[in-house]
N, C-alpha and C positions, 0 to 999 in steps of 0.2 A: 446259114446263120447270120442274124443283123446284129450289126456291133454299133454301141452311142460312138462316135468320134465327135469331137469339141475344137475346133480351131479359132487362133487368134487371126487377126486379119491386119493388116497393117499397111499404110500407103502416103509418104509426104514427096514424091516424085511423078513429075509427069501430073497428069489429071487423076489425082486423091481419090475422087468420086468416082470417077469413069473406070479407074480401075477395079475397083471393090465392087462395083457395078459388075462388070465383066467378072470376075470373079462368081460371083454368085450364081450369072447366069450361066457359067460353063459347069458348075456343080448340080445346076437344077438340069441340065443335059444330060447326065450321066443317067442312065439305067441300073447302078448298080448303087447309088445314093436316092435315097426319101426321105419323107417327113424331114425337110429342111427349115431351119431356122433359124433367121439372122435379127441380131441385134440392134439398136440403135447405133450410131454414129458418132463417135463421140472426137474431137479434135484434144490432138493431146500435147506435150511436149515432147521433144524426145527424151531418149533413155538411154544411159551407157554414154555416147557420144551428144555431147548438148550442141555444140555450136553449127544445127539444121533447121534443117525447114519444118515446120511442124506437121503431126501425122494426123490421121485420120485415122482409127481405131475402131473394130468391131468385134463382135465372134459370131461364128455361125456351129452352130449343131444339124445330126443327119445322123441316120440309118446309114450304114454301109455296108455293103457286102463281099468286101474286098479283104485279103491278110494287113494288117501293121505296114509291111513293108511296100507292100501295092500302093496304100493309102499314102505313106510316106514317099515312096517315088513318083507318085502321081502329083502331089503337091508339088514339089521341085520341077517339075516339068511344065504343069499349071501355071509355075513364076515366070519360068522362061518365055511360056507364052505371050503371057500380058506383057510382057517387053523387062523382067527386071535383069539388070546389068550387073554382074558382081563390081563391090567396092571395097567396102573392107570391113573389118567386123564394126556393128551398131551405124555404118553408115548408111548415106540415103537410100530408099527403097523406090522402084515404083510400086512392085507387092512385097510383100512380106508374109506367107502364112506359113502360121507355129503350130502344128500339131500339140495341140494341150492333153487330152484325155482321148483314149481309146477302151472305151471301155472300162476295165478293172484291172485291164493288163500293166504291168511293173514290168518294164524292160531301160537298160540301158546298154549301148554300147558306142565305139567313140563318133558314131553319125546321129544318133536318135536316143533322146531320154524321154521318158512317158511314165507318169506324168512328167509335163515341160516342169523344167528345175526352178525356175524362175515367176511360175505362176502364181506363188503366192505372194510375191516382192513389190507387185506391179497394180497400182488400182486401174491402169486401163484395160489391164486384160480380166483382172477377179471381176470389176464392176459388169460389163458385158454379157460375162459368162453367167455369170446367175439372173441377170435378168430372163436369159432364153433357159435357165438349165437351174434354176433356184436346189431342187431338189435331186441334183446328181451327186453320188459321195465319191470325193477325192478317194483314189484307190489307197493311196498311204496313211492321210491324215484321217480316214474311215469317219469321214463328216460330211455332210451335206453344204456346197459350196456356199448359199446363203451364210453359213454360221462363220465362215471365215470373216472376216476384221480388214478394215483399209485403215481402220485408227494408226496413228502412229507411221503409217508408210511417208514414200514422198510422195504428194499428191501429184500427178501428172496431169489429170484431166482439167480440160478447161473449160470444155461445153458439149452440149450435147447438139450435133450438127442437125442431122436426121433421127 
């Protein structure tokens, strides 16, 4: 069985590009991910923690065929790969990916919430996300991400890189 998963991408350490780059290319290697799709680029501020370097912001959608928890330890491993170095909570990344949506699946527990808690807070991850996935419905808010709203958030975004 193929499940949507939705990730945020995120990178202001190290080479921003080159990581996200690398990123995409190690998920377009998988045999157990397809029909992948990644979003424009967009350079952002940071979030949580302000006084960084600014990110580099994307999301990528994909077929998976993997459990939740596969998907979820595969990303963490993927970070480690590309070289990210723990810091400390909101600080600098060289990757950063957020599992956003798996599907329809509502899970939390204290390593993984699904949907991410924080995705509708954020115009660099909602704006992204519907670009490649306009008509995916939030499992909770049972709406099609397009109809969500960045009116009124903090705008983070600055531009659009790629």
């Amino acid at each position: 069985m193929k499940t949507k998963a939705i990730i945020g991408v995120g990178s202001n350490s190290g080479e921003r590009l080159k990581n996200i780059s690398n990123t995409v290319d190690i998920l377009k290697s998988e045999k157990e991910f397809s029909e992948i799709k990644v979003s424009a680029i967009y350079e952002t501020k940071a979030f949580g923690y302000e006084e960084q370097p600014d990110f580099y912001n994307c999301a990528i959608s994909f077929l998976c065929e993997i459990t939740l928890f596969e998907l979820f330890d595969y990303l963490k491993k993927t970070e480690k790969n590309i070289g990210r170095k723990e810091t400390f909570k909101w600080g600098p990344r060289e990757i950063d990916l957020d599992l956003l949506f798996f599907g329809s699946t509502i899970f939390c527990n204290e390593k993984l919430t699904v949907p991410h808690p924080g995705f509708c807070e954020r115009d660099f991850v909602i704006v992204p996300a519907c670009e490649i996935e306009p008509d995916f419905i939030h499992p909770v808010l049972k709406i099609i991400l397009s109809e969500i709203r960045i009116e009124g958030l903090k705008q983070n975004i600055i531009s659009k890189v790629l």
